[in-house]
Structure formats: C-alpha cells, structure tokens
C-alpha positions in Angstrom: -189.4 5.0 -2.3 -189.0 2.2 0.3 -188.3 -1.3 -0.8 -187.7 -4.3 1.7 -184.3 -5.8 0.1 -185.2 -9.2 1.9 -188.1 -9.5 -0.6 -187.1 -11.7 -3.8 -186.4 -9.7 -6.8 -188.6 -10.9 -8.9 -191.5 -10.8 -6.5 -193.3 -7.9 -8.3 -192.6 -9.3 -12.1 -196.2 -10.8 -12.7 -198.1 -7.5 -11.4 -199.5 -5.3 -14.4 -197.8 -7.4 -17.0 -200.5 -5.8 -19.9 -198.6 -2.5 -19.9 -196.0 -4.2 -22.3 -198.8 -4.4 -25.1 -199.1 -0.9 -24.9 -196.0 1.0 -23.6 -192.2 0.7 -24.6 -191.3 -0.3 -21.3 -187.5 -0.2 -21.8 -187.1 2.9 -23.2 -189.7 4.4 -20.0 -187.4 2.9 -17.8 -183.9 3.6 -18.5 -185.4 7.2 -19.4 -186.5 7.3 -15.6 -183.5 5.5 -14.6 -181.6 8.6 -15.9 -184.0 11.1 -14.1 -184.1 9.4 -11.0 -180.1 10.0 -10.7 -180.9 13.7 -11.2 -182.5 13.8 -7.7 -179.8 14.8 -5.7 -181.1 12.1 -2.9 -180.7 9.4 -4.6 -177.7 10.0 -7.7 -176.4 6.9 -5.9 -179.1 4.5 -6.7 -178.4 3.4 -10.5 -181.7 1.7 -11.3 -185.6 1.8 -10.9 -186.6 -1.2 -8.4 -188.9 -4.1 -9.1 -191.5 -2.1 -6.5 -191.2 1.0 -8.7 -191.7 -0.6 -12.1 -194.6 -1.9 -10.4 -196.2 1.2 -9.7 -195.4 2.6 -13.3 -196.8 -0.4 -14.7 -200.2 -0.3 -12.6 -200.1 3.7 -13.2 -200.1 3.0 -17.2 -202.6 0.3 -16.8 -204.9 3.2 -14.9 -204.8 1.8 -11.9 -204.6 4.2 -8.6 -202.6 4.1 -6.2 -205.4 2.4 -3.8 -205.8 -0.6 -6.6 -201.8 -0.6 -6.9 -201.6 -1.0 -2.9 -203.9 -3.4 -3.3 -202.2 -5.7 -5.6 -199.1 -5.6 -4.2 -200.4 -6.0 -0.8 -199.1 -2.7 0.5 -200.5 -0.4 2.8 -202.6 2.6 0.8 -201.1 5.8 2.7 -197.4 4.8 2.5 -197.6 3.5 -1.1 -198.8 7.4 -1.8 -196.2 8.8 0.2 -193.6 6.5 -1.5 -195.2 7.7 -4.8 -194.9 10.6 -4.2 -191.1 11.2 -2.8 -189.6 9.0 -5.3 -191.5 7.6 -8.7 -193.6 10.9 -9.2 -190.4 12.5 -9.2 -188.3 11.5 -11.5 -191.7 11.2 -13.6 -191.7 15.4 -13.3 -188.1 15.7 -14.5 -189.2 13.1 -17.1 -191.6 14.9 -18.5 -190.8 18.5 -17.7 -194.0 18.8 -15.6 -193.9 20.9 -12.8 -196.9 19.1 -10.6 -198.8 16.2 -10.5 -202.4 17.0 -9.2 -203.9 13.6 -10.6 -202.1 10.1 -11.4 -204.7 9.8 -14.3 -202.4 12.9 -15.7 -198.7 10.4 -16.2 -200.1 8.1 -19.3 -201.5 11.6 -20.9 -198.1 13.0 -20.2 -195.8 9.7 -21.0 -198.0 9.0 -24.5 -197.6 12.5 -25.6 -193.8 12.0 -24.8 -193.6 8.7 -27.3 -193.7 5.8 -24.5 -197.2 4.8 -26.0 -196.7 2.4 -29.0 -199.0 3.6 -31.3 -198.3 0.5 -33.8 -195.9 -2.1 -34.9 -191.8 -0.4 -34.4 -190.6 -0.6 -38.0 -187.6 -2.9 -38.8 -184.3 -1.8 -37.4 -182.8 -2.1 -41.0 -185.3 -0.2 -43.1 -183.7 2.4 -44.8 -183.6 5.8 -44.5 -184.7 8.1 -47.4 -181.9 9.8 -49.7 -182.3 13.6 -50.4 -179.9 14.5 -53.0 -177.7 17.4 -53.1 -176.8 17.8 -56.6 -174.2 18.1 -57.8 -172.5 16.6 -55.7 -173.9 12.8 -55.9 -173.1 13.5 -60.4 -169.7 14.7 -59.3 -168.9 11.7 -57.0 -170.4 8.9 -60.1 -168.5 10.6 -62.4 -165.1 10.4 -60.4 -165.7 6.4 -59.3 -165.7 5.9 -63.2 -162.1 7.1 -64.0 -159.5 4.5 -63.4 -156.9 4.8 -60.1 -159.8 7.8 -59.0 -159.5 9.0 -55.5 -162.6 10.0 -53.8 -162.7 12.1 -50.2 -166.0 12.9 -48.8 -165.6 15.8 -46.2 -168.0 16.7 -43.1 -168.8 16.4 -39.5 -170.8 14.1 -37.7 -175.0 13.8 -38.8 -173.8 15.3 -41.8 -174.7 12.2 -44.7 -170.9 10.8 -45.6 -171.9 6.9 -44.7 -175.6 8.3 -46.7 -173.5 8.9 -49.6 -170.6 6.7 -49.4 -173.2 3.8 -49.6 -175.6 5.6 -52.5 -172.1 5.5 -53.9 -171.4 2.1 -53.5 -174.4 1.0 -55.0 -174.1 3.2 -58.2 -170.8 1.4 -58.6 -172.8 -1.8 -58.0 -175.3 -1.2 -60.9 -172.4 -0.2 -63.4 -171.0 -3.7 -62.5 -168.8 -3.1 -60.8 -167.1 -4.3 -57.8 -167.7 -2.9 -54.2 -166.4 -3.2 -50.5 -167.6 -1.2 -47.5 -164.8 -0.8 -44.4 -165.4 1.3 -41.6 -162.9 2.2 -39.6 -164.8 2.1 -36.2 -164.8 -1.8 -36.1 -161.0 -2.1 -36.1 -160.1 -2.5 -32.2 -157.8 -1.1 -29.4 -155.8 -3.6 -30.0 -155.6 -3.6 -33.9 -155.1 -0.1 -34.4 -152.5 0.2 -32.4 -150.1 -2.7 -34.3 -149.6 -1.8 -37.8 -148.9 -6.0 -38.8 -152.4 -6.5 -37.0 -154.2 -3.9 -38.4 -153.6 -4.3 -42.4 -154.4 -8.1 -41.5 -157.4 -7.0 -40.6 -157.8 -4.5 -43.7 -157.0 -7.2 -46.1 -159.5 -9.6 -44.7 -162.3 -7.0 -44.8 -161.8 -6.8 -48.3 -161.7 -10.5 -49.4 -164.4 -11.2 -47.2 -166.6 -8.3 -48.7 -165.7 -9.8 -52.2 -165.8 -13.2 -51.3 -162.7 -14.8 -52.5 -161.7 -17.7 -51.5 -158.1 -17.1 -50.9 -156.9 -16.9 -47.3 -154.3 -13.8 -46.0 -150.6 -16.2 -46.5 -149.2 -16.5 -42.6 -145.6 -17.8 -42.9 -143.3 -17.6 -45.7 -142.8 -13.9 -47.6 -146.1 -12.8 -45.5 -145.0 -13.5 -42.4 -144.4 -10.5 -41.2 -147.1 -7.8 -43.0 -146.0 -3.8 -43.3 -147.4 -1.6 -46.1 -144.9 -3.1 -48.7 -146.2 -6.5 -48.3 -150.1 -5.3 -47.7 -149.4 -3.8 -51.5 -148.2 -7.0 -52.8 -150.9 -9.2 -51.3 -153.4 -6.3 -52.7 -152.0 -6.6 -56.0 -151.7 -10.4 -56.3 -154.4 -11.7 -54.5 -157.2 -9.4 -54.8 -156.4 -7.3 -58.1 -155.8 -9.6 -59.9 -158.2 -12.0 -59.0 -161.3 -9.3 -60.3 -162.5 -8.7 -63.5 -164.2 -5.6 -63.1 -163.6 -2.5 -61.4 -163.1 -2.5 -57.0 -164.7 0.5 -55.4 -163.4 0.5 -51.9 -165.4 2.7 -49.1 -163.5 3.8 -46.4 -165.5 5.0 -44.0 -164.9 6.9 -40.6 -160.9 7.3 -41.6 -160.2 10.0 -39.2 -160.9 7.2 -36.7 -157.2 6.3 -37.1 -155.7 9.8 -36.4 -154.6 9.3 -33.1 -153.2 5.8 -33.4 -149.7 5.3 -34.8 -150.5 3.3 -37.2 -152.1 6.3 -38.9 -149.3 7.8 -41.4 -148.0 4.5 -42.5 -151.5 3.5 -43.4 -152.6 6.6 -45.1 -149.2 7.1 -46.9 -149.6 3.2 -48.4 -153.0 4.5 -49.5 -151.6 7.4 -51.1 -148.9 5.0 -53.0 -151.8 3.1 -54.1 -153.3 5.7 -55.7 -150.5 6.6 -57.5 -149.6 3.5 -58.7 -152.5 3.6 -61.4 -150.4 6.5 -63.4 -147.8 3.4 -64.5 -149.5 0.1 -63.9 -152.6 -1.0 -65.5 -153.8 -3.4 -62.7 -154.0 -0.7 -60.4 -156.4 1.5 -62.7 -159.1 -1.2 -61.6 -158.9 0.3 -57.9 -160.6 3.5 -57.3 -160.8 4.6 -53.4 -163.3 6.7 -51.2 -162.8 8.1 -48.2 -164.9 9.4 -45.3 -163.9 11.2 -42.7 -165.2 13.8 -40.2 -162.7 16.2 -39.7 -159.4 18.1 -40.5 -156.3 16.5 -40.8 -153.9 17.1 -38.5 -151.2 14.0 -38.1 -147.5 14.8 -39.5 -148.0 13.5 -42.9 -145.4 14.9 -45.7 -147.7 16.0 -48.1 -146.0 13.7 -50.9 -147.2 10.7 -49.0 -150.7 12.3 -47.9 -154.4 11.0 -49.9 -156.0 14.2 -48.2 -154.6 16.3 -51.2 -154.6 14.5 -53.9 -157.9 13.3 -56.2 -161.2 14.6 -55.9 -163.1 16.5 -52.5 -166.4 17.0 -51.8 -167.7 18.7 -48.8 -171.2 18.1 -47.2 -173.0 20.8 -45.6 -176.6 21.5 -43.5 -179.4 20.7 -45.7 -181.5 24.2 -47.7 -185.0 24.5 -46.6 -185.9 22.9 -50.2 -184.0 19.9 -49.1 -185.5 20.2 -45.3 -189.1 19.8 -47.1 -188.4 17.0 -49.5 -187.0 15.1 -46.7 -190.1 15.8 -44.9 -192.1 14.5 -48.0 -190.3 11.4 -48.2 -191.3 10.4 -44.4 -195.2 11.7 -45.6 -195.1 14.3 -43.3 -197.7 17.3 -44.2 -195.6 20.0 -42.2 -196.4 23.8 -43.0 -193.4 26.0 -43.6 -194.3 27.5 -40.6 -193.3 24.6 -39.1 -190.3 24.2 -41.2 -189.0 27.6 -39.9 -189.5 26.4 -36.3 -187.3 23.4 -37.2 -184.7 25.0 -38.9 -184.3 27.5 -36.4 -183.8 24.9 -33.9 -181.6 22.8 -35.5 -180.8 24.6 -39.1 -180.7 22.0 -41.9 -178.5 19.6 -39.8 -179.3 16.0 -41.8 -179.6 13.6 -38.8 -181.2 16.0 -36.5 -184.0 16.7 -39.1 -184.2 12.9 -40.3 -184.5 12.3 -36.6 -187.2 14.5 -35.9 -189.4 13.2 -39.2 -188.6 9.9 -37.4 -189.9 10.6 -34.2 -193.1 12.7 -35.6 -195.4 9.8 -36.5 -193.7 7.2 -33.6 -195.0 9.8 -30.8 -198.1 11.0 -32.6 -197.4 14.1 -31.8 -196.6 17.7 -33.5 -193.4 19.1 -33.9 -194.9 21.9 -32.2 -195.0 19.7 -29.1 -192.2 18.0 -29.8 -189.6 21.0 -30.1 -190.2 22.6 -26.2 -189.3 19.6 -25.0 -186.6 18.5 -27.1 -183.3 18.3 -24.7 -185.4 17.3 -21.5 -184.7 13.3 -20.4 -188.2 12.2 -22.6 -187.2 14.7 -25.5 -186.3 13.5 -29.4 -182.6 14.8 -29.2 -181.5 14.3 -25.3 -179.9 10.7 -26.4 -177.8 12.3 -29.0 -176.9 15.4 -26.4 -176.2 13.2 -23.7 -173.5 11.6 -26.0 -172.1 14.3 -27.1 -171.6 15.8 -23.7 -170.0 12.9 -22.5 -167.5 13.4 -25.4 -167.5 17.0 -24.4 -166.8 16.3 -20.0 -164.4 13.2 -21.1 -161.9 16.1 -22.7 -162.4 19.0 -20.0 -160.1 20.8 -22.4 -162.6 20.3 -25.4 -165.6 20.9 -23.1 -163.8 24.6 -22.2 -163.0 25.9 -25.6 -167.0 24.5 -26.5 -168.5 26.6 -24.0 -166.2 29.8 -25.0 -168.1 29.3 -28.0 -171.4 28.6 -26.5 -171.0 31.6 -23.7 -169.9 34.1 -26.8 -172.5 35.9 -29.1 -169.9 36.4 -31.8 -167.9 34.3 -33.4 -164.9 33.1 -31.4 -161.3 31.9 -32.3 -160.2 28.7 -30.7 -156.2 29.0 -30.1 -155.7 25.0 -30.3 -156.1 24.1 -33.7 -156.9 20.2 -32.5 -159.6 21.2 -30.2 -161.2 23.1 -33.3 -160.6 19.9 -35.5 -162.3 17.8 -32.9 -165.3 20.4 -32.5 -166.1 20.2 -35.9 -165.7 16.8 -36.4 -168.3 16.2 -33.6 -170.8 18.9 -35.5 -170.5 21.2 -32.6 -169.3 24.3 -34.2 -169.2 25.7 -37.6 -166.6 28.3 -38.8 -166.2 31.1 -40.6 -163.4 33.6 -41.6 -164.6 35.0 -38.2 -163.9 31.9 -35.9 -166.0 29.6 -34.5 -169.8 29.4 -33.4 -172.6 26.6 -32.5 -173.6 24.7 -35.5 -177.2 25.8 -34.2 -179.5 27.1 -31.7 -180.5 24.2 -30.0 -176.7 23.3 -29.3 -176.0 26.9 -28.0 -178.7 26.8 -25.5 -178.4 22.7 -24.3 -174.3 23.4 -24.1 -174.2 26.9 -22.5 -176.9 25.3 -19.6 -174.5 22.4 -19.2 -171.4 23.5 -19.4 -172.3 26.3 -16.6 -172.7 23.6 -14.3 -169.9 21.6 -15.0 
C-alpha cells in the first residue's frame, strides 16, 4: 500500500474514530502487524501505517472502499488497488481466508475471530477459578501445618504451581498464620548474578510482604551479606519478630539455575530447613517451593532442598476436571466437545483455562475456535509464538524439539539439559520410552515450524 511519507503522521487519526466503540483496535493491529511481516514483500516494514489503520477502521465501520476514498480524499481506483496488494493481505493470513470476494466479508471474518467487543473486558485481576486435584491440595495443608515443613511443588509451565502455591498461601492465611509470596522472576540481571545483592533483595521481599518496620542493617556486622549473615538477619529480625507461623512461597526457583548465585542460595535454604530439628524459632518457618523443572546444578545432596521434605507433582487435568473447569466459566460444552479439546490440547490447565476464556470473549464455538487455533487471529498463537521464540533463541533446544516433533514414537534426548529445559517449557512429556509432545496441537504447530527454520 502506498503512503506519501511527507504527509503528517497523524493526518489520518480523526477518520473512522467510532470503530474503537466496537472493535479491540490494539489487539487487530499488532495481530496484522504480525501478518503483514509474513508477506515476504514487506518483512521489512515493522508497522501498519496511519493510511492503513484508516482503511481498517472505515472497513469495520462498513464503509467501501469508494466512501473510504472519499474521506480520505484519495482517488477510488488506486485506494482498491492499494487495498488490495497490501491491507487485504495480511487480512487473509489474519484470518486464514483464502479470498476476499466482498469487503462486507472482513468484520464477519474479524468478529468471528474475537476483534468485535461483545461487552465490557473483565478486570485484569479477576481471578481465575480453582479446580482441585485432590489429594493433593489435603496433602500440601497438612504439610504447611508441621513446624520447619518443607514444601516442593513439581511441574512444567501452564501446569497450576503459582494456582496452588497461592490457594496455599491463603489456607495458611485463614489458619492465622503468617504468609509471603516471592517469585523469582522479579529478581534482575543484575541481582542474580551477585549473591550480597541478591539475599538483600530476598530479605526485603520478605519484610516488605510482612510489613515490619525494621530496615535490612547496611554497615556494621551486615555490611557485607552472604548466606551466614542472611540466616542471622532471618533469625533476628524477622523470626523473631512474628508470633505466628511464616509460610514463605517461592515461586519460579528454577529461575536461578543458571546464575551462580544458585547453590549457595539453595544450600542456605536447605540449612534453614534443618535448623527446625534443634531450634525452636525456626519451627515457625515452613518453606514452599515452585519450580518448573529438573534440577540439574552441582549441588551435594547434603546441602540440596530438592530431596528433602515433602513433593508434589502436578500433571494435565482428567476429563472430570476438564468439565468442572468448564462449569466454573458457565460454559454448556457437550462432551463431544470436550473430546475435541482434549485431543487438541489433552488436559493441559492454561491451555484449557485459556480456551474457556476466550469462548464467551469471541462468541464463538470451540468448534470454530479449534481450526483456527495456531493461525495469527487464533486463541493459542500468542502463547506459540513465545514459546518458539524460546525454542529459535537455543537452536540446540529448537533441534532436539523437532526430533521429537518429526518422530512418531517416543524419542530419547542424549542432553539431559535440553530435556530439563523441554519439560520445563511444557513441550514434551516423558516416559520410560523417552520423550514426545505434550500434545497434538504442539506436534503439529512445532513440526510446521521447525521445518522451516
């Protein structure tokens, strides 16, 4: 599409304002944004132009292209050629349309994609709804009540441990007790890699999440904070400054693995915990811990919390579970239906809890949904986008992923990292076999991908 770059920017901003009331305009255009870099004419050209939102904009207000012209004083027969070489374009890789015989076709197409708001977007921090997977929630309240307990919570990513680790927290909450919630993915670059830095940073999370008033000592003894003084400080200025119980989340541990402050941090952990079996003060501590995937740091196992306490694993949701989470969002889905889902994407927790999400904010089936799931206006291309990215960022990671995706039998990954880090990202699933994609959807998006890569 031709645009005169001597025109000011904002030139077109006032034209077809009144699709905003109707449309997610933001979403629609970094959606096309994405498509229009597919073209191979223009993978150069980041963004949509003011011009083309224009056109969008008059196309979702029903205008044609003659009003559109009109409006933005262009001439009819070139804005329709322009149309058609460059918006209509990405459009059709949008929308997984192979023609466009009539512009009144695009709203039809972009509504039934979830572009039309259909009412009010619910509030960003409205919680999700909790299916339980007894026993596992009875075995984790019964371990945060025994003093010094250690709690791990085990599974890849999508599969519930910040669910639980906060339905957790909040048990221990109602029994009156104490609780903080640290997760590892807000320490920085720069923090994890100095160990002084980095327990500063620990220590403050936890006096700010219980709100005590005393300040992390800078000079004197503290001046210079390793894991011997990060106990002390633990012990004198937060133990025993609580009168009940302290249940403190960890969450996204294996965050640290790569970083070197990882086994000193972990091993003072581990010290922690066994400090409860001689001092009292330390009973009042009881830890959980999330993490995503197999350790695989050089910790002695004397000095390791991965094998000490209580485990719990999380696994893919049963079709029982599948169906009450589908009640919880009020969704009336046959088990027809269910099947098609599950086939898709087995009982993967944030892949169904997405989908139940998307249902009522596209007004649409999951029958008409599920075809169009990994295309640029599909329910799950944001979440395979990032996981290619994490996939093409580690061209080792993103070869032994499509051995597993290219095989039709389970496969066994030499590189016992590589098939940490694939099951940390919920790629692949294992067996006494080897490895294979943690479902169908996965198999087919990767195997596509990874061909052209």
């Amino acid at each position: 599409m031709t645009f005169n770059q001597n025109r000011p920017e904002d030139e077109y901003a006032d034209k077809f304002t009144e699709a905003a009331e109707n449309w997610d305009l933001e979403r629609l255009y970094a959606d096309l944004e994405k498509a229009k870099q597919q073209q191979p004419e223009r993978r150069n050209e980041v963004q949509l132009t003011p011009f083309e939102k224009a056109c969008l904009r008059g196309l979702l207000c029903g205008e044609s292209s003659l009003q559109i012209a009109k409006k933005l004083s262009r001439e009819p027969r070139g804005l329709r050629v322009d149309l058609s070489r460059g918006l209509y374009q990405y459009l059709k890789t949008l929308t997984g349309q192979e023609q466009i015989n009539n512009w009144r076709d695009i709203p039809r197409w972009l509504e039934k994609a979830g572009y039309k708001q259909k009412r009010p977007p619910q509030p960003s921090n409205s919680p999700d709804p909790y299916v339980e997977r007894p026993p596992i929630e009875e075995r984790c309240y019964e371990e945060i009540g025994q003093p010094g307990a250690l709690l791990r919570i085990k599974a890849p990513k999508g599969m519930g441990k910040t669910w639980l680790l906060n339905k957790i927290l909040t048990k221990a909450q109602s029994q009156g007790y104490h609780k903080v919630y640290i997760s590892l993915l807000n320490a920085n670059e720069k923090v994890l890699n100095d160990l002084d830095s980095f327990l500063r940073w620990f220590c403050k999370g936890i006096r700010q999440g219980l709100r005590l008033p005393t300040q992390l000592p800078e000079s004197g003894e503290f001046s210079t904070f390793d894991s011997q003084e990060c106990k002390t400080y633990f012990e004198y200025y937060v133990l025993t400054q609580i009168d009940s119980p302290l249940v403190l989340g960890l969450d996204v541990v294996d965050r640290l693995f790569p970083y070197p402050i990882a086994v000193d941090f972990l091993s003072m952990l581990r010290s922690w915990h066994e400090e409860a079996k001689s001092y009292d003060i330390w009973n009042k501590l009881r830890l959980v811990m999330a993490y995503s995937t197999e350790v695989y740091i050089p910790i002695d196992a004397h000095s390791s919390p991965f094998n000490v306490g209580e485990s719990v694993e999380l696994l893919e949701f049963n079709q029982e579970q599948v169906n009450d989470l589908s009640r919880r969002y009020k969704l009336e889905l046959g088990s027809t239906s269910l099947e098609k889902l599950m086939d898709a994407v087995g009982g993967h927790p944030y892949l169904v809890g997405l989908t139940f999400k998307e249902i009522p904010r596209r007004n649409a089936s999951l029958e008409e949904l599920l075809p169009l799931a990994n295309m640029p206006s599909g329910i799950y291309y944001n979440h395979l986008q990032k996981l290619l990215d994490a996939l093409t960022n580690r061209p080792e990671l993103a070869e032994a992923m499509k051995q597993v995706v290219d095989a039709n039998e389970p496969v066994t990954i030499e590189a016992d990292e590589l098939a940490f880090q694939l099951y940390s990202l919920g790629l692949v699933k294992f067996n006494k076999n080897g490895g294979m994609p943690s479902c169908k959807l996965y198999r087919q998006y990767f195997r596509d991908r990874l061909r052209r890569a």
